[in-house]
N, CA, C and O atoms as a Tripos MOL2 file, in Angstrom:
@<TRIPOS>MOLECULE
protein
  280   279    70     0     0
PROTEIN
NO_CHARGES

@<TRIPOS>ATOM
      1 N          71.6020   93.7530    8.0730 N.3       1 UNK1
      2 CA         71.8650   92.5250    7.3410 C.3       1 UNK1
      3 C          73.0710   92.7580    6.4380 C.2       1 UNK1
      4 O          73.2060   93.8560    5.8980 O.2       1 UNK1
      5 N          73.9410   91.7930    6.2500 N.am      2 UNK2
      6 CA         75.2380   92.3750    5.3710 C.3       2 UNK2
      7 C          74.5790   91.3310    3.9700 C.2       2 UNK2
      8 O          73.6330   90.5650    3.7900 O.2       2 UNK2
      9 N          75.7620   91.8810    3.1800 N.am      3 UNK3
     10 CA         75.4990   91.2490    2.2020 C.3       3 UNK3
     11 C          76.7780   90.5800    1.6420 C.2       3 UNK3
     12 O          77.7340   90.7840    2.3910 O.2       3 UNK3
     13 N          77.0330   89.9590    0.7200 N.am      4 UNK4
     14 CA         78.1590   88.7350    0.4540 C.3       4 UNK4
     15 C          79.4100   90.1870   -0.2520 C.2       4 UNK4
     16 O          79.2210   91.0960   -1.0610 O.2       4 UNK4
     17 N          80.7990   89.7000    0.6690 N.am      5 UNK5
     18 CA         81.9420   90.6970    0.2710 C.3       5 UNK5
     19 C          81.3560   91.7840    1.4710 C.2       5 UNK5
     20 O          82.3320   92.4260    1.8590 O.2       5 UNK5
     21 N          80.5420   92.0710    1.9480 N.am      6 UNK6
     22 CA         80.4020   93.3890    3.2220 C.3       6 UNK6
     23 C          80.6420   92.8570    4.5390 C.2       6 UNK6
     24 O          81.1420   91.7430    4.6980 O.2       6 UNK6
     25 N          80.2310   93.7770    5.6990 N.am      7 UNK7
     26 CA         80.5470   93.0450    7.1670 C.3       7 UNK7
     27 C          79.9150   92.0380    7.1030 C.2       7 UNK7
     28 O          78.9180   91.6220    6.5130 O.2       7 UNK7
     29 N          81.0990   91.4730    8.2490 N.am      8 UNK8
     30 CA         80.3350   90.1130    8.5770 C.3       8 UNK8
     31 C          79.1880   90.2420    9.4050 C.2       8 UNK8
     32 O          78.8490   91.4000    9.6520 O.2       8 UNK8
     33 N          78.5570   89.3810    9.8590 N.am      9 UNK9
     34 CA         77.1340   89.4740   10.6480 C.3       9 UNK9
     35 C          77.9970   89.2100   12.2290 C.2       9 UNK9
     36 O          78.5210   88.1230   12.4750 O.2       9 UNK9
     37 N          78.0170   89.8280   12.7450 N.am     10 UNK10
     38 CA         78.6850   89.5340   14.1330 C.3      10 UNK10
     39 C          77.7880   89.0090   15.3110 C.2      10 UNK10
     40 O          78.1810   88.9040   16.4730 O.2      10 UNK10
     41 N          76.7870   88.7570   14.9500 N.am     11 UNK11
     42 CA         76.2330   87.8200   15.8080 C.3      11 UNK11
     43 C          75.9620   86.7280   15.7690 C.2      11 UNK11
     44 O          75.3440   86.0380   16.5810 O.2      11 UNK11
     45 N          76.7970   86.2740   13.9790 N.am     12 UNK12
     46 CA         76.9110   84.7750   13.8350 C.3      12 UNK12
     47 C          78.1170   84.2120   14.7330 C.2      12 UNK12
     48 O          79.1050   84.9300   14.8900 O.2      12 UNK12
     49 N          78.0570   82.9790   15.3070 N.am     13 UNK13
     50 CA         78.9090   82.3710   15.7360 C.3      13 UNK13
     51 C          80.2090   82.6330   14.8880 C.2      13 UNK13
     52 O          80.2340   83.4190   13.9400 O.2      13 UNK13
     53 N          81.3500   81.8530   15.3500 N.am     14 UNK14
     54 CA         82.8260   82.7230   14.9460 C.3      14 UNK14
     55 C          82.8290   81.2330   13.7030 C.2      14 UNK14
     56 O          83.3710   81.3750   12.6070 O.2      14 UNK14
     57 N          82.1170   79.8180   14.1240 N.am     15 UNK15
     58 CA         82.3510   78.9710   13.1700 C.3      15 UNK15
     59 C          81.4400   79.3000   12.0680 C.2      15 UNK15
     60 O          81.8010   79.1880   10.8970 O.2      15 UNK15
     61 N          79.9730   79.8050   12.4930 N.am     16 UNK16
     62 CA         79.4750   80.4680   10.7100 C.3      16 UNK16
     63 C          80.1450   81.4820   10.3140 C.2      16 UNK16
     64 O          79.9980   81.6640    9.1060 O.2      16 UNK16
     65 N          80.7910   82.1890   10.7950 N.am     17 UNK17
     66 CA         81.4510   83.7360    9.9850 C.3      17 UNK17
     67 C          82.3930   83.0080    9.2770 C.2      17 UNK17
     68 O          82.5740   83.3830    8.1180 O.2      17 UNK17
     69 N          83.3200   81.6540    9.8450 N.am     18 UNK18
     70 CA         84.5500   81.4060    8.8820 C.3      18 UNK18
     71 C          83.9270   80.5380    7.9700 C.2      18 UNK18
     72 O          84.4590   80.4250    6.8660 O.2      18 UNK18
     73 N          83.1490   80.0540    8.1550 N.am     19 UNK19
     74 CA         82.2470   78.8980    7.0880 C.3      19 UNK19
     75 C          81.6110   80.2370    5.8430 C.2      19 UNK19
     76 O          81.5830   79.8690    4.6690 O.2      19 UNK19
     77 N          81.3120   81.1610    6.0400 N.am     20 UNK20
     78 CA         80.4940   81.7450    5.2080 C.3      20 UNK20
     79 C          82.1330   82.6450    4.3370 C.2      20 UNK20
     80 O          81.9720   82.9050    3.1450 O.2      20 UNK20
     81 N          83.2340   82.9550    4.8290 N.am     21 UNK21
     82 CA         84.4430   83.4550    4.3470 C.3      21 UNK21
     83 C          85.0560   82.7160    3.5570 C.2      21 UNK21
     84 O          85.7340   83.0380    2.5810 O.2      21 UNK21
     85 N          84.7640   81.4290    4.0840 N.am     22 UNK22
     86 CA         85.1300   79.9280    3.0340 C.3      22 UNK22
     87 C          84.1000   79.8770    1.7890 C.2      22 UNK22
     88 O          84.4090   79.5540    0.6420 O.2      22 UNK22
     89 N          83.4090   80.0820    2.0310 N.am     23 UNK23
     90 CA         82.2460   80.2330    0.8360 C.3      23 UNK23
     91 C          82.7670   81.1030   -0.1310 C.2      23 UNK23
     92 O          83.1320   80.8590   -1.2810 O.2      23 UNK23
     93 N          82.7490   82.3610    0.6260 N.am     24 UNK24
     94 CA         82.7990   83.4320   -0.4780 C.3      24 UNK24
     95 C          84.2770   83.7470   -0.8800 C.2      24 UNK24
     96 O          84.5320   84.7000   -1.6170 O.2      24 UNK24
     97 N          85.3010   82.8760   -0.3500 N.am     25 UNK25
     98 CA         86.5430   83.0200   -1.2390 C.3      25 UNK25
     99 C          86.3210   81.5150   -1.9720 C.2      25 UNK25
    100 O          87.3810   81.4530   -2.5950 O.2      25 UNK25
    101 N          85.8770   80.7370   -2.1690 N.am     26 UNK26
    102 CA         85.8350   79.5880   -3.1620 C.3      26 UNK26
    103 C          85.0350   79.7890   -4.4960 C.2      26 UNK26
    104 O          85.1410   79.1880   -5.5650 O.2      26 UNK26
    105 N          83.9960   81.0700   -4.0230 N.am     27 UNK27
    106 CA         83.0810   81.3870   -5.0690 C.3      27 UNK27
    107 C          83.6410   82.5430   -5.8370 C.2      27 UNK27
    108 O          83.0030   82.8130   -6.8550 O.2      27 UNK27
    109 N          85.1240   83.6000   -5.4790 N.am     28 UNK28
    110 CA         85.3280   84.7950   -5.6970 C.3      28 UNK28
    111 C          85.8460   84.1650   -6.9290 C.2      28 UNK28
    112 O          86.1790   82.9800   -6.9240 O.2      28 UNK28
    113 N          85.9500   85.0900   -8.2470 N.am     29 UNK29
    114 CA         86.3700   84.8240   -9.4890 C.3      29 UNK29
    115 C          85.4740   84.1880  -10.4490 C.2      29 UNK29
    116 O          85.5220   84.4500  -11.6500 O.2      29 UNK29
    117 N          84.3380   83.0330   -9.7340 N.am     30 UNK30
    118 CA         83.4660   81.8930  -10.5230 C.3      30 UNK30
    119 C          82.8290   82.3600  -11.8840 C.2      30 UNK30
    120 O          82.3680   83.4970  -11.7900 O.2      30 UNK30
    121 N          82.7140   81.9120  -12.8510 N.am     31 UNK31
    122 CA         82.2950   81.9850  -14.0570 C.3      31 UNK31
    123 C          80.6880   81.8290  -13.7030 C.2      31 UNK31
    124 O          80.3820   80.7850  -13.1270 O.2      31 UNK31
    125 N          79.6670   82.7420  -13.9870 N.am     32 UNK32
    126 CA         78.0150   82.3280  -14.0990 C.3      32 UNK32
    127 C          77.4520   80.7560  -14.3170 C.2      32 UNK32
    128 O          76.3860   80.3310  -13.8720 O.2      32 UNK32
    129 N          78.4920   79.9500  -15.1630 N.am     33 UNK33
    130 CA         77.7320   78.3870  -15.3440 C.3      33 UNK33
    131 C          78.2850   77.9080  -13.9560 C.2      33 UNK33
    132 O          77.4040   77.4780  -13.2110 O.2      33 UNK33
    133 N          79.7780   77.8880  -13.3660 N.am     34 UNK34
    134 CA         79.7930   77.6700  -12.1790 C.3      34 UNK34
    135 C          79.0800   78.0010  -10.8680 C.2      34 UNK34
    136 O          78.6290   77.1380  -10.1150 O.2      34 UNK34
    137 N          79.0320   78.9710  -10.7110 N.am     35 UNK35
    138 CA         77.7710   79.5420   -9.6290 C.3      35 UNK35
    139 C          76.2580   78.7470  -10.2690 C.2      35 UNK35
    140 O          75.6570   78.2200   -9.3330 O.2      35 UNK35
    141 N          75.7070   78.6010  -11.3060 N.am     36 UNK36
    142 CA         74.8650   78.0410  -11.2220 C.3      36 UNK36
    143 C          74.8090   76.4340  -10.8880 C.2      36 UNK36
    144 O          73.9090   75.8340  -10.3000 O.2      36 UNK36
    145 N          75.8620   75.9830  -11.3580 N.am     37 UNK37
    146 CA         76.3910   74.5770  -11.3070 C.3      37 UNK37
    147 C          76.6720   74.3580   -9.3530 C.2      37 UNK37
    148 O          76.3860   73.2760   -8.8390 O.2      37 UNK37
    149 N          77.0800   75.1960   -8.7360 N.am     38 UNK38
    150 CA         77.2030   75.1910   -7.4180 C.3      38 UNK38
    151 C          76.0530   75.2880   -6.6860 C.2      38 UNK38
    152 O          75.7650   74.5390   -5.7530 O.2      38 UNK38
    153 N          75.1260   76.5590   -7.2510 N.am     39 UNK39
    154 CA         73.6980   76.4930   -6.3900 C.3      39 UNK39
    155 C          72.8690   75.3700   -6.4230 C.2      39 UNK39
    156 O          72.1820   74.9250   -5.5040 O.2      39 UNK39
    157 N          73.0310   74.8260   -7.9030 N.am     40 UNK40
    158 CA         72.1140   73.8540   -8.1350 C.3      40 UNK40
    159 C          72.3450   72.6310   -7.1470 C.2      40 UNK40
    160 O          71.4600   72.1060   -6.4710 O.2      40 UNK40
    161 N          73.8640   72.2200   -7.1810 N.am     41 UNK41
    162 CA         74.0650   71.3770   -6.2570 C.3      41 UNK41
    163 C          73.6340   71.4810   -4.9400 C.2      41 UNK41
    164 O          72.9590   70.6420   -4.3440 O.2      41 UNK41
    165 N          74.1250   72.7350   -4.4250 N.am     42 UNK42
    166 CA         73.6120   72.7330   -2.5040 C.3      42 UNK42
    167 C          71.9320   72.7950   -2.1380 C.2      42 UNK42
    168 O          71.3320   72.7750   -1.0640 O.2      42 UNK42
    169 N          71.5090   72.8750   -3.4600 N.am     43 UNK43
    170 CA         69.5890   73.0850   -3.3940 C.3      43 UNK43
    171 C          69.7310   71.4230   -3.3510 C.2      43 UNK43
    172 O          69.4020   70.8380   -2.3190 O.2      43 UNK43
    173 N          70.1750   70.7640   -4.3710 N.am     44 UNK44
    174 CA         69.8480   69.2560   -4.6030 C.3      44 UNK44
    175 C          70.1950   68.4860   -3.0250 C.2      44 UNK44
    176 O          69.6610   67.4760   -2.5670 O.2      44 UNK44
    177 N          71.3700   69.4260   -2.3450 N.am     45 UNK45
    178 CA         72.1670   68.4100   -1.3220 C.3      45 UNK45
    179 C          70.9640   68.7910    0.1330 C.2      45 UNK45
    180 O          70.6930   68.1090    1.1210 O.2      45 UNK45
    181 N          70.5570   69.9100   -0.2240 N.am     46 UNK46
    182 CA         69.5270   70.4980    1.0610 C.3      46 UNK46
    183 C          68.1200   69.7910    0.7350 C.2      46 UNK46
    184 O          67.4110   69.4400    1.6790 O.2      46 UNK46
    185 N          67.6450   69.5450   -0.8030 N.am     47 UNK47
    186 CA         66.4640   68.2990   -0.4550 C.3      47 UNK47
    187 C          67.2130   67.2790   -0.0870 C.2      47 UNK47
    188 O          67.1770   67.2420    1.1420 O.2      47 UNK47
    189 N          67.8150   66.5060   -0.4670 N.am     48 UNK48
    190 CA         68.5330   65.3970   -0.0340 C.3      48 UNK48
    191 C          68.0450   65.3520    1.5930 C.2      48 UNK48
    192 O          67.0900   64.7850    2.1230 O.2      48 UNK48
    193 N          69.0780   66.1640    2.1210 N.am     49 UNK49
    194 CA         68.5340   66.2690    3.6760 C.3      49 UNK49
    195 C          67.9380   66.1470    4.3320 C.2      49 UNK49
    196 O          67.9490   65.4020    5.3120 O.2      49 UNK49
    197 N          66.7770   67.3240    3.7320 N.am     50 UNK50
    198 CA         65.2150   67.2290    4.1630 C.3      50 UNK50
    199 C          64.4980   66.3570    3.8620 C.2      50 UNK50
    200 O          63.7200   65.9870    4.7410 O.2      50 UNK50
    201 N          64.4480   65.7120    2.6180 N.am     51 UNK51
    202 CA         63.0780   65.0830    2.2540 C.3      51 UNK51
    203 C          63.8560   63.3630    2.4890 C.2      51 UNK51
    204 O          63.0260   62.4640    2.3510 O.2      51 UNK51
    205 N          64.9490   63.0020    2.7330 N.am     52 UNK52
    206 CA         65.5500   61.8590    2.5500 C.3      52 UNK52
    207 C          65.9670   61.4520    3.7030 C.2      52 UNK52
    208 O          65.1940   60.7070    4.3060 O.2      52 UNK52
    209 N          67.0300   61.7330    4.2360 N.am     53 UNK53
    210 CA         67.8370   61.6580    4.8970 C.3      53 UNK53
    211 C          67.8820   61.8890    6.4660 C.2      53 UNK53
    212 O          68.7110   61.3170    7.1740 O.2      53 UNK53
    213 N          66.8690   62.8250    6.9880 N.am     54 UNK54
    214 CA         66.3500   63.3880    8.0200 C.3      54 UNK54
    215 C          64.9070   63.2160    8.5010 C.2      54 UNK54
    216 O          63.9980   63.3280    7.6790 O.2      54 UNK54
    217 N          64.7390   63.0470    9.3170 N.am     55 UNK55
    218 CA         63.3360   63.4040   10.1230 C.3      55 UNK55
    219 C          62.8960   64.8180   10.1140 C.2      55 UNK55
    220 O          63.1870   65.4770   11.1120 O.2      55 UNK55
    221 N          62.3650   65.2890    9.3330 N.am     56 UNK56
    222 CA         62.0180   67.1970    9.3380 C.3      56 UNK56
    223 C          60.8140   66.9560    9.5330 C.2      56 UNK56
    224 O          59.9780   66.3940    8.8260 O.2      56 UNK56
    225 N          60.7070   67.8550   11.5120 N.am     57 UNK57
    226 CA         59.5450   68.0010   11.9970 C.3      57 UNK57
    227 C          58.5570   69.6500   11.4040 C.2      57 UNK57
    228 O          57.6150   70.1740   11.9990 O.2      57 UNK57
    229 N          59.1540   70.0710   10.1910 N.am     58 UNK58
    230 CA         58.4710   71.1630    9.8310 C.3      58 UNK58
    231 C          57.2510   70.7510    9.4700 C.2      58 UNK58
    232 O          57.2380   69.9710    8.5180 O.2      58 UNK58
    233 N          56.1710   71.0540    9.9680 N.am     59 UNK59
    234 CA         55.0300   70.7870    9.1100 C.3      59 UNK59
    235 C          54.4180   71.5920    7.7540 C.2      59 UNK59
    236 O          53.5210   71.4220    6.9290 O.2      59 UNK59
    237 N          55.1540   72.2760    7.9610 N.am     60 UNK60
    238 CA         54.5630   73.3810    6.3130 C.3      60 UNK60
    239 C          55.7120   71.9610    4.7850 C.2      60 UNK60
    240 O          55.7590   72.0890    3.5620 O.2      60 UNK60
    241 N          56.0880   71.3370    5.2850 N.am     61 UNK61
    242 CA         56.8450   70.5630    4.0810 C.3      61 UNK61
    243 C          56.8570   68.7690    4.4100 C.2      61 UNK61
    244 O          57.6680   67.9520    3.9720 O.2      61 UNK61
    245 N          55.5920   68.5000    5.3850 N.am     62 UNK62
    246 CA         55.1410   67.4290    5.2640 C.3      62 UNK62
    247 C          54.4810   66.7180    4.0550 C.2      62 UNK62
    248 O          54.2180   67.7710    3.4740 O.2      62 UNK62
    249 N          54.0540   65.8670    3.3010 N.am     63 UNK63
    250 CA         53.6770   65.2860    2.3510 C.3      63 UNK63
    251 C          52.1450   64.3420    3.2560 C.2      63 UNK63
    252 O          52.2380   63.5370    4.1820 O.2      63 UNK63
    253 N          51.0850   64.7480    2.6750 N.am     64 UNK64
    254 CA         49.8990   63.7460    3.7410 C.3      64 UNK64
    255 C          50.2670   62.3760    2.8670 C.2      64 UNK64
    256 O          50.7700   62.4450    1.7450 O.2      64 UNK64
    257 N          50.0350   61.4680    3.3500 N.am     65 UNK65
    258 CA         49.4900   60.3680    2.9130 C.3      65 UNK65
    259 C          48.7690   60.4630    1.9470 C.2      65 UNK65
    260 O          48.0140   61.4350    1.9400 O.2      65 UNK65
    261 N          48.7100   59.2790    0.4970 N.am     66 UNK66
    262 CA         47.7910   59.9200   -0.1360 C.3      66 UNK66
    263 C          46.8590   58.5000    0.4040 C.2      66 UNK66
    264 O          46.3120   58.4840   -0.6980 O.2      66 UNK66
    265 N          46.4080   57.6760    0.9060 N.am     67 UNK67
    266 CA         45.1050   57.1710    1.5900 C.3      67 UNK67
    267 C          44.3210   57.9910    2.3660 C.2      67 UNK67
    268 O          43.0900   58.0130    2.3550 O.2      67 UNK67
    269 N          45.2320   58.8300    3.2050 N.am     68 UNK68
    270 CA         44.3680   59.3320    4.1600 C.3      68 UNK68
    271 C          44.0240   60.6480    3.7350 C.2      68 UNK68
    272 O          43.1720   61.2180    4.4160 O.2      68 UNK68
    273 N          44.6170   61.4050    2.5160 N.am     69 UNK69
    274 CA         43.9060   62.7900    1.8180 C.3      69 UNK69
    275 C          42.8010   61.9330    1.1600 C.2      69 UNK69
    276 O          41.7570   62.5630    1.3310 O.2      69 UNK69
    277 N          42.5820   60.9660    0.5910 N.am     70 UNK70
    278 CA         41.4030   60.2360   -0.3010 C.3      70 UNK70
    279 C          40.3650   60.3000    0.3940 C.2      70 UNK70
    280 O          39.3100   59.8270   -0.0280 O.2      70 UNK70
@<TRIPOS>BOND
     1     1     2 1
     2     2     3 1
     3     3     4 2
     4     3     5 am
     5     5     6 1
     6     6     7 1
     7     7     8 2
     8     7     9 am
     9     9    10 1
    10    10    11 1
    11    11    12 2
    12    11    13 am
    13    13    14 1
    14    14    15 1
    15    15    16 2
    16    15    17 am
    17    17    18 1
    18    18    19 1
    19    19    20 2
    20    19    21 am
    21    21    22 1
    22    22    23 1
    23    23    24 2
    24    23    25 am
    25    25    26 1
    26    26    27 1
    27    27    28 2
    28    27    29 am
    29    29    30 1
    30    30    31 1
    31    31    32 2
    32    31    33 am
    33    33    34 1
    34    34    35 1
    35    35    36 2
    36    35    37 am
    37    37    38 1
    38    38    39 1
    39    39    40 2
    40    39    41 am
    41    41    42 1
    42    42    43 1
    43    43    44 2
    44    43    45 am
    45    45    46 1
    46    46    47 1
    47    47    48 2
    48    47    49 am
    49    49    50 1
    50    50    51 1
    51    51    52 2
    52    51    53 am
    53    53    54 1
    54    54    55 1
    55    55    56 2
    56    55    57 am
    57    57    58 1
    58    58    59 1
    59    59    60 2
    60    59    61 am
    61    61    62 1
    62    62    63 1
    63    63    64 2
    64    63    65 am
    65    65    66 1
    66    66    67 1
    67    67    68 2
    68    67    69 am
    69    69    70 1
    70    70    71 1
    71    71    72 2
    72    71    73 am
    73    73    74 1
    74    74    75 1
    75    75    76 2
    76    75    77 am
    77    77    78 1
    78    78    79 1
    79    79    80 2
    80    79    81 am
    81    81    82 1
    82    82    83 1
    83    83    84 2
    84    83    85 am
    85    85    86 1
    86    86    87 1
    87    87    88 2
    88    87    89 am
    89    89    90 1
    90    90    91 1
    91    91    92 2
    92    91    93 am
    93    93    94 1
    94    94    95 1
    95    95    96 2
    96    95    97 am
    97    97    98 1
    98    98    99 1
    99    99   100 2
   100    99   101 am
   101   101   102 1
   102   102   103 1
   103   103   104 2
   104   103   105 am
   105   105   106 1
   106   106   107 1
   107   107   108 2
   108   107   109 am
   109   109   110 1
   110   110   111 1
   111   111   112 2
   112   111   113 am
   113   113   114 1
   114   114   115 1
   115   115   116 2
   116   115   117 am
   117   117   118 1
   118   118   119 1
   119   119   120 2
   120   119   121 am
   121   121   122 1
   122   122   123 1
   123   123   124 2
   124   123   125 am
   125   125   126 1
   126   126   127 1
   127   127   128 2
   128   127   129 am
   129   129   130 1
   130   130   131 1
   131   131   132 2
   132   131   133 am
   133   133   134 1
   134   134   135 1
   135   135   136 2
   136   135   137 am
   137   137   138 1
   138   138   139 1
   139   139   140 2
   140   139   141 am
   141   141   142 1
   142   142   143 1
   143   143   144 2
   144   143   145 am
   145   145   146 1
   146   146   147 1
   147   147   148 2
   148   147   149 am
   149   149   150 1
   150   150   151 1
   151   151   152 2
   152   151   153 am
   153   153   154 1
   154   154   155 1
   155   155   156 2
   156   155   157 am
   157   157   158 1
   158   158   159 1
   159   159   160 2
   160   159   161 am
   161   161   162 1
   162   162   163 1
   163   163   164 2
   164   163   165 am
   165   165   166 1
   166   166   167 1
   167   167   168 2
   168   167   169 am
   169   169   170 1
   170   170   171 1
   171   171   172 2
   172   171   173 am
   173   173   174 1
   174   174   175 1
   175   175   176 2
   176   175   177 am
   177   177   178 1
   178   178   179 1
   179   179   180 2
   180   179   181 am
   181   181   182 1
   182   182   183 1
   183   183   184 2
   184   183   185 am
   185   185   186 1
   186   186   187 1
   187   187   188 2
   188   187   189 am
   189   189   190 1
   190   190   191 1
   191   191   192 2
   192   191   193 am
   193   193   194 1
   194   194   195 1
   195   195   196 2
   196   195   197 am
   197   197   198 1
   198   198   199 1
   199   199   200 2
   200   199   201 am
   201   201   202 1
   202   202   203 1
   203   203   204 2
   204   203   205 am
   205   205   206 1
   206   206   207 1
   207   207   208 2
   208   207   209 am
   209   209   210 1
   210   210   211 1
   211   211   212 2
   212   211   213 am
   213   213   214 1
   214   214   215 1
   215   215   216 2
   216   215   217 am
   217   217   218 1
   218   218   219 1
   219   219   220 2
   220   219   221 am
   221   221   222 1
   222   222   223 1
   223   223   224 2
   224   223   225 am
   225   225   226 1
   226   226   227 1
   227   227   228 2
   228   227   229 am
   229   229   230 1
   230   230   231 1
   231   231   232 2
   232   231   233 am
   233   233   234 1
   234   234   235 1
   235   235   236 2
   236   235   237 am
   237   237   238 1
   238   238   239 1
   239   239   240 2
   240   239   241 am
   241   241   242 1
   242   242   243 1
   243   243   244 2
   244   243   245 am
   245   245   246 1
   246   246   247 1
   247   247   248 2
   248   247   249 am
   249   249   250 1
   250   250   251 1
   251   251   252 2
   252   251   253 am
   253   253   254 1
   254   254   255 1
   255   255   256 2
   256   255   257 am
   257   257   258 1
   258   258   259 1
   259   259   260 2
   260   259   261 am
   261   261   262 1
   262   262   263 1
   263   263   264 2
   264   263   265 am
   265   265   266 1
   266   266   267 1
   267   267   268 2
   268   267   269 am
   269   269   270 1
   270   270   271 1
   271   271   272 2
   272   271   273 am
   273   273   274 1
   274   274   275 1
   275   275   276 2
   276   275   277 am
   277   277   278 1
   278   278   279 1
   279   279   280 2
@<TRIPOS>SUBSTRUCTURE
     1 UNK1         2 RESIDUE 1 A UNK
     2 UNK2         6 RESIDUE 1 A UNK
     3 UNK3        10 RESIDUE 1 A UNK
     4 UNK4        14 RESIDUE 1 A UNK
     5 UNK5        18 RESIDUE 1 A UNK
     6 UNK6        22 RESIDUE 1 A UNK
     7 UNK7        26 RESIDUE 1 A UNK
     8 UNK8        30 RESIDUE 1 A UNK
     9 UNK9        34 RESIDUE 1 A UNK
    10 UNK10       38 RESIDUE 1 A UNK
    11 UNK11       42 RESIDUE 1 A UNK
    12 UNK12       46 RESIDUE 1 A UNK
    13 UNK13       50 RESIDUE 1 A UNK
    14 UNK14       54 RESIDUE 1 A UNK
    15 UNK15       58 RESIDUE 1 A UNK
    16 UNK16       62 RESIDUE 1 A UNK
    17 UNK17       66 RESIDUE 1 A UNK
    18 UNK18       70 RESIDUE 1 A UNK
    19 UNK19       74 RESIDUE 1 A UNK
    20 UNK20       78 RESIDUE 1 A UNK
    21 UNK21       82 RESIDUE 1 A UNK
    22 UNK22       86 RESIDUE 1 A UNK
    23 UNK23       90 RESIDUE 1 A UNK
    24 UNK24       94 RESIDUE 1 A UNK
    25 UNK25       98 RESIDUE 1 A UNK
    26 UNK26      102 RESIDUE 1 A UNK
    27 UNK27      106 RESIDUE 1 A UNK
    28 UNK28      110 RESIDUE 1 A UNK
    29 UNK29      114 RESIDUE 1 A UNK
    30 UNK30      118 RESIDUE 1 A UNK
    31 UNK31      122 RESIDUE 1 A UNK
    32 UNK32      126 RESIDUE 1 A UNK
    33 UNK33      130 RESIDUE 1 A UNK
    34 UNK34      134 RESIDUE 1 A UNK
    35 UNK35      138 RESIDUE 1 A UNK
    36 UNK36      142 RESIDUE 1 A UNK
    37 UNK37      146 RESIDUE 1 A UNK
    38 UNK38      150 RESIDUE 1 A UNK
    39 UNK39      154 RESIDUE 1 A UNK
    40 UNK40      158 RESIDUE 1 A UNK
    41 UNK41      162 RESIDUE 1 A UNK
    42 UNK42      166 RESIDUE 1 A UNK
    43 UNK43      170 RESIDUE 1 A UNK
    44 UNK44      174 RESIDUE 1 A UNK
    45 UNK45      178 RESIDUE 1 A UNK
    46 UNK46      182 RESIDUE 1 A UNK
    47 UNK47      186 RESIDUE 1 A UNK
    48 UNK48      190 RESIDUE 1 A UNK
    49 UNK49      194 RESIDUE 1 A UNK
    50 UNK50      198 RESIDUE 1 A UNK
    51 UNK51      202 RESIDUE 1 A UNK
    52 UNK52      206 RESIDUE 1 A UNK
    53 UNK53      210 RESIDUE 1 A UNK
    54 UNK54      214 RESIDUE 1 A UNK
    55 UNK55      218 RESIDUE 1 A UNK
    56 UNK56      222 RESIDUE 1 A UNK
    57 UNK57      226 RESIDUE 1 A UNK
    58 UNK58      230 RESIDUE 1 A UNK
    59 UNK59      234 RESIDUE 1 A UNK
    60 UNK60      238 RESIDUE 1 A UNK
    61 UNK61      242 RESIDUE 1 A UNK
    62 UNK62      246 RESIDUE 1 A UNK
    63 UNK63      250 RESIDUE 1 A UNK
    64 UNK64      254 RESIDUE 1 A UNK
    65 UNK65      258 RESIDUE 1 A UNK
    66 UNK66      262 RESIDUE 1 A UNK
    67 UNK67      266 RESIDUE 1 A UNK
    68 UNK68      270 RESIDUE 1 A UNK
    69 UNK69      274 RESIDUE 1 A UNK
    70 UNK70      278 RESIDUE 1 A UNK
């Protein structure tokens, strides 16, 4: 497993290796409130996704009904 700044993972596709190089030169230099200010966002933009925006057939992050838990 590499870790962020080490090898790349070479069995990621060639478009995640440059997507993840884009990452980690936009993040190189960042001040701690920025990195937090950034994570916070891509957590907010990944519920967005999931719980909004998408059909997510995961069942471990389904919500029951609350009639039919009653």
């Amino acid at each position: 497993m590499s870790t962020p700044g080490g090898d790349e993972p070479v069995w990621w596709p060639a478009r995640a290796r440059a997507r993840r190089r884009e990452i980690l030169e936009g993040l190189a230099g960042a001040e701690p409130a920025a990195l937090a200010t950034t994570i916070a966002a891509a957590a907010e933009r990944s519920r967005r996704i999931h719980e909004v925006e998408c059909l997510n057939l995961n069942p471990a992050t389904n919500v029951m009904n609350p009639a039919a838990e009653a």
